[in-house]
KOLKE-9046 format. One record per residue (C-alpha): residue number from 1; x, y, z. Coordinates in nm, 2 decimals, padded with zeros to 4 digits. Layout:
N
R  pos      c1      c2      c3
R  NUM       X       Y       Z
...
***
This chain:
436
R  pos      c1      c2      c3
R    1   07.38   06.20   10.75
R    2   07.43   06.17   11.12
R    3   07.76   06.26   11.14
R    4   07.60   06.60   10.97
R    5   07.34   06.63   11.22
R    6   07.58   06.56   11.48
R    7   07.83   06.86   11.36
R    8   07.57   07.10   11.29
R    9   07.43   07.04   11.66
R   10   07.76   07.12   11.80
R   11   07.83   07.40   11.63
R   12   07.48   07.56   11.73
R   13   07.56   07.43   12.07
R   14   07.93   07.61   12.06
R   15   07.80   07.98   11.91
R   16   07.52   07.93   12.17
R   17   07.78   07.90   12.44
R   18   07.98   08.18   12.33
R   19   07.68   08.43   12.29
R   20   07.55   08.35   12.64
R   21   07.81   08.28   12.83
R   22   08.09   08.51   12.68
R   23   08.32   08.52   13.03
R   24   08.33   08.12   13.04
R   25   08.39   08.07   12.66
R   26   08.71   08.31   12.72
R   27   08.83   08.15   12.98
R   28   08.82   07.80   12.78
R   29   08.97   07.97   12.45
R   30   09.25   08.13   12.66
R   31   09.33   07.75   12.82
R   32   09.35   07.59   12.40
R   33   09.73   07.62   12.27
R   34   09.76   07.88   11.98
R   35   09.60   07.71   11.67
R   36   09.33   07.54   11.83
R   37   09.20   07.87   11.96
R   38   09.25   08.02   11.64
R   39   09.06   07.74   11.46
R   40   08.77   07.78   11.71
R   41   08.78   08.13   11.64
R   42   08.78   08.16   11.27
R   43   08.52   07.90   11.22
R   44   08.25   08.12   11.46
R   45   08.09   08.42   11.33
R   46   08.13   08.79   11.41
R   47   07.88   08.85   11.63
R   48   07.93   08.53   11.88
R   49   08.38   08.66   11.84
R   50   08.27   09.04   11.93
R   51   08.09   08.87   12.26
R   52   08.39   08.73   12.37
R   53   08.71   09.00   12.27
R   54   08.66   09.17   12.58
R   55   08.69   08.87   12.77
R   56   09.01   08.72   12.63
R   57   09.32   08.78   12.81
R   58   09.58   09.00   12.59
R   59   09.78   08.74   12.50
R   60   09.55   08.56   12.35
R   61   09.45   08.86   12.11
R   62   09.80   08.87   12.05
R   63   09.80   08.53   11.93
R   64   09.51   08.55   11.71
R   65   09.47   08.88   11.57
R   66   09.75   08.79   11.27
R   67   09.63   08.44   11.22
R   68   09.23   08.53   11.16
R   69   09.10   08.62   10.82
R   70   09.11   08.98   10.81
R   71   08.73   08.99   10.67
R   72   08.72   08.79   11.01
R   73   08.85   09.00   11.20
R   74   08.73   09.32   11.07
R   75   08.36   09.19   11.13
R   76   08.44   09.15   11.44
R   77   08.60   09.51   11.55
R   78   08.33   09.64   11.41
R   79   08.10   09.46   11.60
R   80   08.28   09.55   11.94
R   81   08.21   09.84   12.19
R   82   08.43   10.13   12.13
R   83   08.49   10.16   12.47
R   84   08.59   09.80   12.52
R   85   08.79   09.77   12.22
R   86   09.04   10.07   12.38
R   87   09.04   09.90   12.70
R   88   09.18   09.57   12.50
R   89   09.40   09.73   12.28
R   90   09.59   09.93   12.58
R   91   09.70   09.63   12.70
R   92   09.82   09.41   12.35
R   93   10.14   09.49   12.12
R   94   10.21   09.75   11.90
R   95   10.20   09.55   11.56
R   96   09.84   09.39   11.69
R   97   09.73   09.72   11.78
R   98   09.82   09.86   11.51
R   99   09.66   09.61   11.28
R  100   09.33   09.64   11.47
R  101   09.27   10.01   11.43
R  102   09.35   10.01   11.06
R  103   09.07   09.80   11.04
R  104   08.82   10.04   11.15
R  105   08.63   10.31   11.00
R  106   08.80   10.65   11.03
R  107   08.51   10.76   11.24
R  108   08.55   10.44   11.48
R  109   08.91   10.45   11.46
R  110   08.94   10.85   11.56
R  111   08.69   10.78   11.82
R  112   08.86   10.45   11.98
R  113   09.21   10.63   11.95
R  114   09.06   10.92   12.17
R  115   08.91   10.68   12.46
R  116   09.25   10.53   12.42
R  117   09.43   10.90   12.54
R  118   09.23   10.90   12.86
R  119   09.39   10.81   13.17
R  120   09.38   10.46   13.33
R  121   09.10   10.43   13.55
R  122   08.89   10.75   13.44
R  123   08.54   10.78   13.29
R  124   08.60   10.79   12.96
R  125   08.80   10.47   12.98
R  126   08.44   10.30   13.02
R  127   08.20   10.56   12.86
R  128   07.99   10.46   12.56
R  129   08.03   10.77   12.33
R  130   07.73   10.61   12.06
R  131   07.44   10.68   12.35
R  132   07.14   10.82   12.20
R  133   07.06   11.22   12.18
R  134   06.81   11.41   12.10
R  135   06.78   11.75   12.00
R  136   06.55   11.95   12.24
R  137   06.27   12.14   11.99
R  138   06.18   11.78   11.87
R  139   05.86   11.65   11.91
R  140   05.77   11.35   12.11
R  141   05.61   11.17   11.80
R  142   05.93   11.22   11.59
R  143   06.13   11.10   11.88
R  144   05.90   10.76   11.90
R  145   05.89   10.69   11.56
R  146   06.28   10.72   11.54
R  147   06.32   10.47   11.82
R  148   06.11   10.21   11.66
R  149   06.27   10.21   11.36
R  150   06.66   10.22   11.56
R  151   06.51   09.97   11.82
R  152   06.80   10.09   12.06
R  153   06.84   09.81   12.35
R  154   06.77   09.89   12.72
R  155   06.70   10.23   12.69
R  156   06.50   10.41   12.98
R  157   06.62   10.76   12.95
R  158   06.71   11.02   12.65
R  159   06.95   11.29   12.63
R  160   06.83   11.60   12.54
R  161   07.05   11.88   12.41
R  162   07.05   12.19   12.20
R  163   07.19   12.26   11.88
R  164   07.58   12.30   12.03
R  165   07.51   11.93   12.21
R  166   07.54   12.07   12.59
R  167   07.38   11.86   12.77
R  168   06.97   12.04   12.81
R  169   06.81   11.70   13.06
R  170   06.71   11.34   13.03
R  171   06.37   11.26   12.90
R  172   06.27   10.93   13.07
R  173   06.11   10.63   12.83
R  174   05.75   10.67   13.01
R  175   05.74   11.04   13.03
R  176   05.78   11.01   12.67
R  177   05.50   10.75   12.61
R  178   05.25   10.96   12.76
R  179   05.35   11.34   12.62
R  180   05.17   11.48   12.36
R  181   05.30   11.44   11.99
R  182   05.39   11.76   11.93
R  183   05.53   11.85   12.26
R  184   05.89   11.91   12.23
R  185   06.14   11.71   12.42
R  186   06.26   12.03   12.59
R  187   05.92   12.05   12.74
R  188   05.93   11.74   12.91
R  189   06.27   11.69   13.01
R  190   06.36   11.70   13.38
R  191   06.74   11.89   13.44
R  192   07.03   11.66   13.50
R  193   07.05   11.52   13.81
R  194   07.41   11.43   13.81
R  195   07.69   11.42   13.50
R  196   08.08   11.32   13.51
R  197   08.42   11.45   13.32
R  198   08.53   11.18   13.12
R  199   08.88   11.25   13.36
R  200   08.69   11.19   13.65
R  201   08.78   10.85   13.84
R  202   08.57   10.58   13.79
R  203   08.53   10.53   14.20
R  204   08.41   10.91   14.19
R  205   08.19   10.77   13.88
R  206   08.05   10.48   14.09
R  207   07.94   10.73   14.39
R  208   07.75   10.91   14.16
R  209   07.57   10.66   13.98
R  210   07.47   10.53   14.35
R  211   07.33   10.82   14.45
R  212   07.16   11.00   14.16
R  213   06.98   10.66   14.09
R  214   07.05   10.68   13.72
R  215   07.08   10.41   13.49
R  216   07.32   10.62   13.28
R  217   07.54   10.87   13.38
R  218   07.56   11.16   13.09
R  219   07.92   11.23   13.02
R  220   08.06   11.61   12.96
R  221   08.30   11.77   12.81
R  222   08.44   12.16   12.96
R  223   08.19   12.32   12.75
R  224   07.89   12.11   12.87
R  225   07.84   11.91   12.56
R  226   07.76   11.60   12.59
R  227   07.99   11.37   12.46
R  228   07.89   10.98   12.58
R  229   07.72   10.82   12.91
R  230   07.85   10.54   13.14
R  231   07.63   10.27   13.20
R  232   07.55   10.12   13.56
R  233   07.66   09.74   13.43
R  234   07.96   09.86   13.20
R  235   08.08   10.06   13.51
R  236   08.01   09.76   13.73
R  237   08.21   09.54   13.53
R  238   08.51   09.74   13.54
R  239   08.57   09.82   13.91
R  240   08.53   09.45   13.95
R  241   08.78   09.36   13.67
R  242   08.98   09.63   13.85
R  243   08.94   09.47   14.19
R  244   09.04   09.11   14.07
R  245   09.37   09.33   13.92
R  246   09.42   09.47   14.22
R  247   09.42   09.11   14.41
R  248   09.63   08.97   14.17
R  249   09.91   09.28   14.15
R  250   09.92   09.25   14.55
R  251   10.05   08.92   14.56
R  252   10.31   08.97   14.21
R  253   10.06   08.81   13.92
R  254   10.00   08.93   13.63
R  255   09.79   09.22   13.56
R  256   09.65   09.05   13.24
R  257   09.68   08.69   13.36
R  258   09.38   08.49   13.39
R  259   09.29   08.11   13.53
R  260   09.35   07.96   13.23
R  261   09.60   08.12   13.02
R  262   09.89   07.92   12.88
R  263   10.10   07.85   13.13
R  264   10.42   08.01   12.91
R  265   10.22   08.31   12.99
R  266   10.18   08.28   13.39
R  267   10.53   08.19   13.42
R  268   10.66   08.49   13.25
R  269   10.46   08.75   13.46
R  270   10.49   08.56   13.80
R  271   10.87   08.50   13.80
R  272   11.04   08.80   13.85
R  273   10.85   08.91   14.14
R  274   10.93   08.52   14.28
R  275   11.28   08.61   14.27
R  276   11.20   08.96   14.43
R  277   11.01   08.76   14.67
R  278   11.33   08.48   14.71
R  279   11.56   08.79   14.76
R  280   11.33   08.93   15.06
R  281   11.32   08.60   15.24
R  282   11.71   08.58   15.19
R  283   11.72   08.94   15.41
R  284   11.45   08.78   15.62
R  285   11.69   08.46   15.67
R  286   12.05   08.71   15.70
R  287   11.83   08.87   16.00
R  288   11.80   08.55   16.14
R  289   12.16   08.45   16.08
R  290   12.27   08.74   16.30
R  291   12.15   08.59   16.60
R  292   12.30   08.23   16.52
R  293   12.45   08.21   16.82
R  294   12.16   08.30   17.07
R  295   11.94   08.05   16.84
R  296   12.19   07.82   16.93
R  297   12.18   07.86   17.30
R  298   11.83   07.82   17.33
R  299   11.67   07.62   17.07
R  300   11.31   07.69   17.17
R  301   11.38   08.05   17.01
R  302   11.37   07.85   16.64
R  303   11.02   07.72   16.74
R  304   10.86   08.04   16.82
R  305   10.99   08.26   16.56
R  306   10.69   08.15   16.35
R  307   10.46   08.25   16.57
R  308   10.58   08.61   16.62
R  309   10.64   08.67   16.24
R  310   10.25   08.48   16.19
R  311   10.09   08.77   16.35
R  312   10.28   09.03   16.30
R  313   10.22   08.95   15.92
R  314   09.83   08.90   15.98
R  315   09.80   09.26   16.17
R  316   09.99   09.44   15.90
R  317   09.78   09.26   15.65
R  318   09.49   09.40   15.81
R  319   09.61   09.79   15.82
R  320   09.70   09.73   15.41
R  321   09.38   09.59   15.32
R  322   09.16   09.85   15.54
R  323   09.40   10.18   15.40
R  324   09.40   10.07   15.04
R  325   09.00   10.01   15.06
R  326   09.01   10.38   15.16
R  327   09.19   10.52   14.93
R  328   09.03   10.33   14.66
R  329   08.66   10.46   14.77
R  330   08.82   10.78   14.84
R  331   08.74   10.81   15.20
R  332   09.11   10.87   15.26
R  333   09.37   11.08   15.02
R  334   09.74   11.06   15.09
R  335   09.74   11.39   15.32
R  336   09.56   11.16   15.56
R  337   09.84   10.92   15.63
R  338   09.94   11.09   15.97
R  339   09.61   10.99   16.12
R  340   09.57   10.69   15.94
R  341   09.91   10.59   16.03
R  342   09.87   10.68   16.41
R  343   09.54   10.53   16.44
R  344   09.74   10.18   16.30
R  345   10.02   10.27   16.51
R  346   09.80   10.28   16.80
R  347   09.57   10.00   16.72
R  348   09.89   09.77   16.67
R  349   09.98   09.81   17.05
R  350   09.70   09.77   17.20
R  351   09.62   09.44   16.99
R  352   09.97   09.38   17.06
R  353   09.96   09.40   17.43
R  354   09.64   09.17   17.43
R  355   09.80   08.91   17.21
R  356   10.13   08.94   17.37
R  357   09.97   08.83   17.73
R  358   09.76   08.53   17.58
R  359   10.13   08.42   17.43
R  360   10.27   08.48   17.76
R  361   10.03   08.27   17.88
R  362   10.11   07.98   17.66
R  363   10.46   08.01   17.64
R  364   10.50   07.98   18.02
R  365   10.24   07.66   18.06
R  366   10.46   07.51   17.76
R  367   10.86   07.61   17.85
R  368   10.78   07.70   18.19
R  369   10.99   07.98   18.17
R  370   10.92   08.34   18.27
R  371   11.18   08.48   18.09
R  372   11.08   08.28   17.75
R  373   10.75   08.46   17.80
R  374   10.86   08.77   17.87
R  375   11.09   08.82   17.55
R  376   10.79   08.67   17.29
R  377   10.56   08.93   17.52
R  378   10.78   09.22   17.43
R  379   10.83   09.10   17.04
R  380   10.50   09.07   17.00
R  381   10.40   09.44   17.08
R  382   10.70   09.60   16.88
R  383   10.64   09.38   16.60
R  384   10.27   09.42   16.55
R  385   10.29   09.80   16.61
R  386   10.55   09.83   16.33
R  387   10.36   09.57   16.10
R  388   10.07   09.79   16.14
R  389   10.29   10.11   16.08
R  390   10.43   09.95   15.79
R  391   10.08   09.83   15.62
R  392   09.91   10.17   15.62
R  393   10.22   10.39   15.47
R  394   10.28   10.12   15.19
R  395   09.98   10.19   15.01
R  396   09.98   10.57   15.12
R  397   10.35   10.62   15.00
R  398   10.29   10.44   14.64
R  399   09.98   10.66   14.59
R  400   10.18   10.97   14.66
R  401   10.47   10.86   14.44
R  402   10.20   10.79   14.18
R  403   10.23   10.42   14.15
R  404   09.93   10.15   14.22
R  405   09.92   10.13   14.56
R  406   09.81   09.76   14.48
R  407   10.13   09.68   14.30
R  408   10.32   09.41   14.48
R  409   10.25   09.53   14.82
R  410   10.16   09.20   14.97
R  411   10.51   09.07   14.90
R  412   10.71   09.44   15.02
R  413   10.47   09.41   15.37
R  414   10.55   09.03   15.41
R  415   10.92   09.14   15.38
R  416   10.90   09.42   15.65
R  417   10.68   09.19   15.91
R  418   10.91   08.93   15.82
R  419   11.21   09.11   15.95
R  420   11.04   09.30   16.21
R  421   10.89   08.99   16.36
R  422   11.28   08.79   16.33
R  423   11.47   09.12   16.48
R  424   11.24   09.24   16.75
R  425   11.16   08.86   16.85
R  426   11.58   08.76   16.86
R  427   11.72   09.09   16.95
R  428   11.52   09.10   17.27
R  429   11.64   08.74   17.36
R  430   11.98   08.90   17.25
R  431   11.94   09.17   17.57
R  432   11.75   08.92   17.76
R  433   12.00   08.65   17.73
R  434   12.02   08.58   18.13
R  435   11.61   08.54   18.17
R  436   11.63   08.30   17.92
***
C-alpha cells in the first residue's frame, strides 16, 4: 500500500513539474537516452506533453514522434498551439513531419501548413490565427454571454470586424462591462491603433507592440481582414529563442542544440565548424610560419604576438556585436555599411593609437627597447583598425548576400584578427629588423 502511495505521489509530482515548469522539464527529457524519454513521455497525459513540445529540442521529437502511441500523440498535437507546432515541425524530418500533420484535423492541418509557408522570422511565424472576433452589429450582451460560456484565457481586448472580417477596432474587456446590452460592438470599439502583415519581421513586430501599448497586435491580410494576432509574451518568447540562436550560430553550435541534448547530437552539429575553425588557425599558424626566421632572431616577438592578436580580436568583437545589434533592431540596413564601416574604421585608430602607446609603454619598461616598442606600437593601430573594419562588414556583407548575419561570424572574425594581428605585428619587425 505504500509503495502505491509512494508511485501515485510521484507521478502527481512529475505532471506537476511538467505543467509548471514546461522549459525545465524539456531540458531534463532532452538529457534521458531515447527510451527513457519515450517512457516518461507515453506514461504522462496530453495536456502536461502539449506544455512541453515546444520546448524539446528537434531531435528529441525526432526520437519520439514514431515510438508514442499514436492516440498519444494525436492528443497531444491537438492540444498544441498552431503556431508553435509550425515552428517545431520546420525544424524535424520529413517522415516525422509528415506523420504529425496527418494527425491533425484538415482544418488544423491546412491552417499549420500555411504558418509553415511564411518566412523565417516574420509575423505569421508567431501569430495565433484562433484569436477571438467579433462581428461589429453584435450586442454587448450577446458578446458577454458568449465569453462565459467560451471562458477564453487572458483576454483584455476583442476584435471587431464586419461581415468580410477586415479588421473594424478592438473592443477592450472593461469598455465592454460597462456598455449597454444592446449596444453594438461597433459602437463601442475604438479604431486600431497599430496592426502587422503576417510578412512583416518580427523585430518590426516588436517595435510596434512597444509603442501602441497593446497586449495583442491584430494581424492582416492585403485586404484588411483579419486573419490572427500576436501576443506580447508569444512574441517575447521568440526574439529571445532567436537571440540564444543567434549566440549559438556565432560561435558554430547548433541552431537546434540545447544544454542537455545527447551528446551524439552536440557532436554532430559542432564538428564541422571545429574543423573550419582548425583549418583557419592552420592559415593563422602558415602566417606566422612566414616570418620563422625574424621569430627566430628575436625571440621576444613569440611572446608578444598574443598580445597584439588579444586585442585586435576584442576591438573587432566589439564592431560585430554593436553592427549586428543594429541590423537586428533595424537601426541600420545594409546601404549603411559605408558609414558604419568608416565610423569603425575610424574608431579602430584612434583606440588603436591609445592602446598602442600604453603597450609602448610596457614593452619598453619590460625589453628596454625602443625599437621592440615601436614595431608592437605600429601593429597595434593597423591591426585594430582592420579588426574593426573587418567586424562591421561581416555581418553587413552576410545580410546583403541574404544569409544570417549571425551564422558563424565569430569564428570568420577570429580568423581575420588572427591574421591581421600575426602579419601586421611580424611584418613590421620584418622592415624594422635593425631597431630591433
Amino acid at each position: 500500500m505504500d509503495e502505491a502511495i509512494r508511485t501515485f505521489a510521484l507521478d502527481r509530482v512529475n505532471r506537476q513539474f511538467l505543467l509548471e515548469h514546461p522549459a525545465q522539464a524539456a531540458d531534463v527529457i532532452d538529457g534521458f537516452g531515447k527510451s527513457a524519454a519515450v517512457e516518461l513521455l507515453a506514461e504522462n497525459d496530453p495536456d502536461a506533453l502539449a506544455r512541453i513540445w515546444r520546448y524539446l529540442s528537434p531531435a528529441r521529437i525526432d526520437e519520439i514522434v514514431p515510438e508514442v502511441p499514436e492516440k498519444l500523440l494525436k492528443q497531444v498535437l491537438h492540444s498544441v498551439d498552431p503556431a508553435a507546432l509550425a515552428m517545431s515541425l520546420l525544424r524535424i524530418s520529413d517522415a516525422s513531419r509528415d506523420r504529425c500533420l496527418e494527425l491533425l484535423p484538415k482544418r488544423v492541418q491546412a491552417e499549420v501548413r500555411r504558418l509553415m509557408d511564411y518566412p523565417p522570422g516574420s509575423a505569421g511565424r508567431v501569430m495565433d490565427s484562433r484569436v477571438p472576433s467579433f462581428r461589429g452589429e453584435q450586442p454587448a450582451g450577446v458578446t458577454l454571454e458568449q465569453l462565459r460560456v467560451s471562458k477564453p484565457k487572458d483576454l483584455r481586448q476583442l476584435f471587431i470586424v464586419d461581415s468580410e472580417r477586415r479588421l473594424l477596432g478592438t473592443v477592450e474587456l472593461q469598455d465592454l462591462l460597462i456598455a449597454e446590452p444592446t449596444d453594438a460592438l461597433k459602437e463601442i470599439a475604438r479604431p486600431p491603433t497599430a496592426a502587422v502583415s503576417p510578412f512583416d519581421d518580427r523585430d518590426e513586430v516588436a517595435e510596434k507592440l512597444r509603442s501602441s501599448h497593446l497586449d495583442m497586435l491584430p494581424v492582416i491580410d492585403i485586404h484588411g481582414r483579419l486573419i490572427g494576432g500576436i501576443r506580447h509574451d508569444a512574441l517575447l518568447k521568440t526574439l529571445e529563442e532567436a537571440a540564444s540562436i543567434d549566440i549559438q550560430m556565432m560561435v558554430g553550435a547548433g541552431r537546434e542544440e540545447r544544454a542537455l541534448s545527447a551528446p551524439q547530437f552536440a557532436i554532430r552539429k559542432r564538428l564541422p565548424w571545429l574543423q573550419i575553425n582548425l583549418a583557419t588557425a592552420f592559415l593563422a599558424a602558415a602566417v606566422v610560419g612566414l616570418f620563422e626566421d625574424t621569430i627566430a632572431k628575436f625571440t621576444a616577438l613569440a611572446v608578444l604576438m598574443p598580445v597584439v592578436a588579444g586585442q585586435s580580436g576584442n576591438s573587432g568583437a566589439q564592431a560585430l556585436a554593436v553592427t549586428m545589434r543594429g541590423l537586428a533592431l533595424r537601426e541600420i540596413s545594409t546601404r549603411h555599411w559605408f558609414r558604419v564601416v568608416f565610423k569603425e574604421a575610424y574608431t579602430g585608430i584612434v583606440n588603436g593609437f591609445a592602446i598602442a602607446a600604453t603597450t609602448a609603454v610596457g614593452v619598453m619598461i619590460w625589453s628596454k627597447s625602443p625599437g621592440l616598442s615601436l614595431v608592437i606600437a605600429i601593429a597595434m593601430v593597423i591591426s585594430m583598425a582592420i579588426s574593426g573594419i573587418a567586424g562591421a562588414v561581416i555581418p553587413i556583407a552576410l545580410t546583403r548576400l541574404g544569409q544570417d548575419p549571425a551564422q558563424s561570424s565569430t569564428i570568420v572574425l577570429t580568423t581575420i584578427t588572427d591574421v591581421t594581428g600575426f602579419m601586421s605585428f611580424l611584418g613590421t619587425a620584418t622592415l624594422l629588423s635593425q631597431l630591433l
